[in-house]
C-alpha positions in Angstrom: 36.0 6.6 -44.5 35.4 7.7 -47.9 31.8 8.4 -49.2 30.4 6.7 -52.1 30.2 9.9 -53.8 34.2 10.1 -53.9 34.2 6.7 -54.8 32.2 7.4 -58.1 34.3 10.6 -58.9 37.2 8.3 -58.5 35.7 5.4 -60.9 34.9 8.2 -62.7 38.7 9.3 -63.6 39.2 5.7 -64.7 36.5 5.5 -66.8 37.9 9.0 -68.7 41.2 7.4 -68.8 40.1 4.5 -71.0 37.8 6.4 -73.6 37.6 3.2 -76.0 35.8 1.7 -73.2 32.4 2.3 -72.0 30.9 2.5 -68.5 29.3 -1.4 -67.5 28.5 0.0 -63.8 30.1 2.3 -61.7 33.3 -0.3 -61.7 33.5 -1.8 -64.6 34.5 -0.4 -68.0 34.4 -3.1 -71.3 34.1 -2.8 -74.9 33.1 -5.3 -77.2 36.1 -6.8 -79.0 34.7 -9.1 -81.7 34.1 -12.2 -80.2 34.6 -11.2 -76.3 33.9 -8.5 -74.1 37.0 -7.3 -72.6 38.0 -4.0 -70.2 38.6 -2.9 -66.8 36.7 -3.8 -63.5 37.8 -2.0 -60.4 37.3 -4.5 -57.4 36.8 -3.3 -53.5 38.6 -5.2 -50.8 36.8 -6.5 -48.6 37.5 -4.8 -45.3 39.8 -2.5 -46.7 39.5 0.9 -47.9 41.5 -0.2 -51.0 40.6 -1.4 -54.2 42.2 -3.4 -56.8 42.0 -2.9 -61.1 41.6 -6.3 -63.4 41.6 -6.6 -66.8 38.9 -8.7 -67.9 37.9 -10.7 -70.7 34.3 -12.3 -71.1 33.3 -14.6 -74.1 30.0 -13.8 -76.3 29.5 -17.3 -78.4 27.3 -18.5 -75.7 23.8 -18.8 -75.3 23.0 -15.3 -73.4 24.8 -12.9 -72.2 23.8 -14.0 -68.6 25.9 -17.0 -69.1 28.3 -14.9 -71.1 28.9 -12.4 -67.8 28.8 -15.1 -65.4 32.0 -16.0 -66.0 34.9 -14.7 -67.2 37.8 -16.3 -69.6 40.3 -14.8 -67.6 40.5 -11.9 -65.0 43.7 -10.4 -64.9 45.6 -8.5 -62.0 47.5 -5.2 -62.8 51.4 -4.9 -61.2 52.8 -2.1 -59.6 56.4 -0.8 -60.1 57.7 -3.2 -57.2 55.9 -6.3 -59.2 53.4 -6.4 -56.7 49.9 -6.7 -56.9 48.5 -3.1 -57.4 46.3 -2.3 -54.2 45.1 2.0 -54.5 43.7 3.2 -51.7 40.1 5.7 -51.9 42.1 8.2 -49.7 44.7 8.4 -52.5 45.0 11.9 -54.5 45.3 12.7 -57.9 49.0 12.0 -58.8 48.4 8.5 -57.2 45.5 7.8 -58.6 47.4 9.0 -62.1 50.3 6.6 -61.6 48.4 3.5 -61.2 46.3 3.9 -64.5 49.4 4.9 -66.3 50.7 1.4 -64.7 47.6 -0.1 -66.3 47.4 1.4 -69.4 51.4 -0.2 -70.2 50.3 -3.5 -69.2 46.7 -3.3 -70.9 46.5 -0.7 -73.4 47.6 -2.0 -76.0 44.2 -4.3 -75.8 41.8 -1.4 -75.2 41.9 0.3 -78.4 39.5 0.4 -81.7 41.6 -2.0 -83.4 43.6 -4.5 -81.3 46.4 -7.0 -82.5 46.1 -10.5 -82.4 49.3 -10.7 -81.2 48.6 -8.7 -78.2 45.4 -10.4 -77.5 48.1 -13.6 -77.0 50.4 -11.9 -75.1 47.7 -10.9 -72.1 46.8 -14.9 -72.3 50.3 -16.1 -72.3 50.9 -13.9 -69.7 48.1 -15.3 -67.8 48.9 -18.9 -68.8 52.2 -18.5 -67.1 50.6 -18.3 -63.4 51.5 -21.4 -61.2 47.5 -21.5 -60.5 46.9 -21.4 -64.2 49.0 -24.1 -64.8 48.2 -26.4 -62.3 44.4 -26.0 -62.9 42.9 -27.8 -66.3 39.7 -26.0 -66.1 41.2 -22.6 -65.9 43.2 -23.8 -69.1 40.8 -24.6 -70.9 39.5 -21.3 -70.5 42.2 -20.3 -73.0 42.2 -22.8 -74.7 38.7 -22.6 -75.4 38.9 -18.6 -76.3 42.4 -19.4 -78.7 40.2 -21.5 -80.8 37.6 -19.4 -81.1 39.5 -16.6 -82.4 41.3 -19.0 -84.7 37.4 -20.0 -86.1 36.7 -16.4 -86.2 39.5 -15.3 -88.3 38.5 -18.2 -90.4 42.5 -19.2 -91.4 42.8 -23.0 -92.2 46.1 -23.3 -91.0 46.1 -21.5 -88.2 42.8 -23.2 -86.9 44.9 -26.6 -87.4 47.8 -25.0 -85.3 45.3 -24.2 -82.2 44.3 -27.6 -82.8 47.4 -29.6 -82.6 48.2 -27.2 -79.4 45.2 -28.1 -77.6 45.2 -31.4 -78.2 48.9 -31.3 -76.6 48.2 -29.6 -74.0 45.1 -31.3 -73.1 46.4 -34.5 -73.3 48.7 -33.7 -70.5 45.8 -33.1 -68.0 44.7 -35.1 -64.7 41.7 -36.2 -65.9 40.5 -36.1 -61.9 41.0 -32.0 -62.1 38.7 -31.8 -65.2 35.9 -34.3 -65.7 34.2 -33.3 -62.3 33.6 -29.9 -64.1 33.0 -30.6 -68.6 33.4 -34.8 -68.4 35.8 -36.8 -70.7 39.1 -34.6 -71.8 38.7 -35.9 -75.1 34.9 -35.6 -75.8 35.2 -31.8 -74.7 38.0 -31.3 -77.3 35.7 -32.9 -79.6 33.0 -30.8 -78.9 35.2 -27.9 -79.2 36.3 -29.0 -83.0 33.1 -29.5 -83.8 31.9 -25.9 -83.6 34.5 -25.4 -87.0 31.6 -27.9 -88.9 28.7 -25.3 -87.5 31.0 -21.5 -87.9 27.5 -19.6 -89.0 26.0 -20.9 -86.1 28.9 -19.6 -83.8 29.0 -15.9 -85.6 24.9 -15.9 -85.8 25.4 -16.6 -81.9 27.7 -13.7 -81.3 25.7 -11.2 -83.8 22.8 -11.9 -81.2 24.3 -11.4 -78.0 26.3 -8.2 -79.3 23.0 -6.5 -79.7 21.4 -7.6 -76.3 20.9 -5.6 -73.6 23.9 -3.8 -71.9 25.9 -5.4 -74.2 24.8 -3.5 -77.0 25.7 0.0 -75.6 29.1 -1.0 -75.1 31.8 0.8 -77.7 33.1 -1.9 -80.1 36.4 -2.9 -81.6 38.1 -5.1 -83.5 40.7 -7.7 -84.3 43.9 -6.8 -86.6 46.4 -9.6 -87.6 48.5 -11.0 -90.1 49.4 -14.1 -91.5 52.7 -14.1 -90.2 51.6 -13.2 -87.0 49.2 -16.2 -87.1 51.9 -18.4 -87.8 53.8 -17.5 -84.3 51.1 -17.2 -81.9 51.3 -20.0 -79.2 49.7 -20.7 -75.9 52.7 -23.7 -75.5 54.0 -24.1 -71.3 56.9 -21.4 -71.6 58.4 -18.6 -69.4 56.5 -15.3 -70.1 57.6 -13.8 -67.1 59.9 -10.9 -69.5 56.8 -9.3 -70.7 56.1 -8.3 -67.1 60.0 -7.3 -66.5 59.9 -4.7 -70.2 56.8 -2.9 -68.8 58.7 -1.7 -65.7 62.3 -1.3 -67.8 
């Protein structure tokens, strides 16, 4: 049994390992990435001297950052080498314990840093988009769907909102309504409500300003979005295979 004073030491070498990001609690490391609160939460197993990394991503457009940390946009498992999900055990040493954040950092890094791509910020939700759960499950779609066009009002490109737009009205559109309206109502009146927020933008970035200096959120380092426009005019949340981003991680 491993004390809870190995534990920390062990949270502790993840926490050094990610120095953009900036201790939540003893398991959880985020930053503050414009709009969303993104990093690394190390999760126990129940029953298990084991725990298990997930990159997560938290929204801060909504009313308090209660609500905001209550639930997540998406939480995303790390892989090991055999494609597996990546299960360390507290009794593991150093070299171990080395491996499996050098495992996280290639399928994460590239969206802990002071300035993060766009284009990555797409490729963790495309990736995530792909899951057979994901893509049987509306609500968790519109998750994404929900964040897409939220960076697309932040960046504040015309076009590009317009593309999110026509995408998530396709995709939408092709939901059992019986998996969604027990949860936000009427597909179409929450897409409405969703455009709508592009007639009230200084509302949305007032709302974020406020919650970004709240509480524990405020302590937390910040970064922030790079793109450009030809980027913007590729990024896609569309029902493809994005299984070969996984496969170039491992070579």
């Amino acid at each position: 049994m491993v004390s809870t004073k190995e534990k920390k030491e062990i949270y502790k070498l993840w926490g050094e390992a990610f120095p953009c990001l900036t201790a939540f609690s003893p398991t959880a490391f985020y930053m503050t990435l414009d709009i969303a609160v993104i990093g690394i939460r190390l999760i126990p197993l129940i029953g298990r001297e084991e725990y298990r990394p997930h990159f997560m991503c938290y929204p801060l457009w909504r009313k308090n950052n209660k609500m905001n940390m209550n639930e997540s946009i998406f939480m995303q498992q790390i892989y090991d080498a055999k494609k597996m999900q990546l299960d360390i055990s507290y009794m593991a040493n150093q070299d171990a314990i080395k491996k499996a954040i050098d495992l996280t950092g290639k399928q994460i890094g590239t969206c802990v840093q002071e300035q993060v791509s766009v284009k990555d910020i797409f490729g963790i939700l495309k990736w995530y988009f792909s899951y057979t759960l994901v893509q049987s499950s509306p609500i968790l779609q519109s998750g994404l769907l929900e964040y897409e066009f939220m960076i697309a009002l932040y960046l504040n490109d015309p076009s590009f909102i317009d593309k999110v737009k026509t995408e998530i009205t396709k995709i939408s559109d092709s939901w059992d309504p019986k998996y969604f309206e027990w949860r936000y109502g009427k597909v179409e009146d929450w897409r409405q409500r969703l455009f709508d927020r592009k007639e009230n933008r200084d509302a949305f970035l007032q709302q974020i300003q406020k919650n970004i200096h709240d509480g524990k959120i405020a302590k937390l380092s910040r970064a922030h979005m790079t793109f450009s426009d030809r980027e913007l005019k590729h990024l896609s949340l569309s029902k493809r295979k994005y299984f070969h981003c996984i496969l170039n991680w491992f070579g």
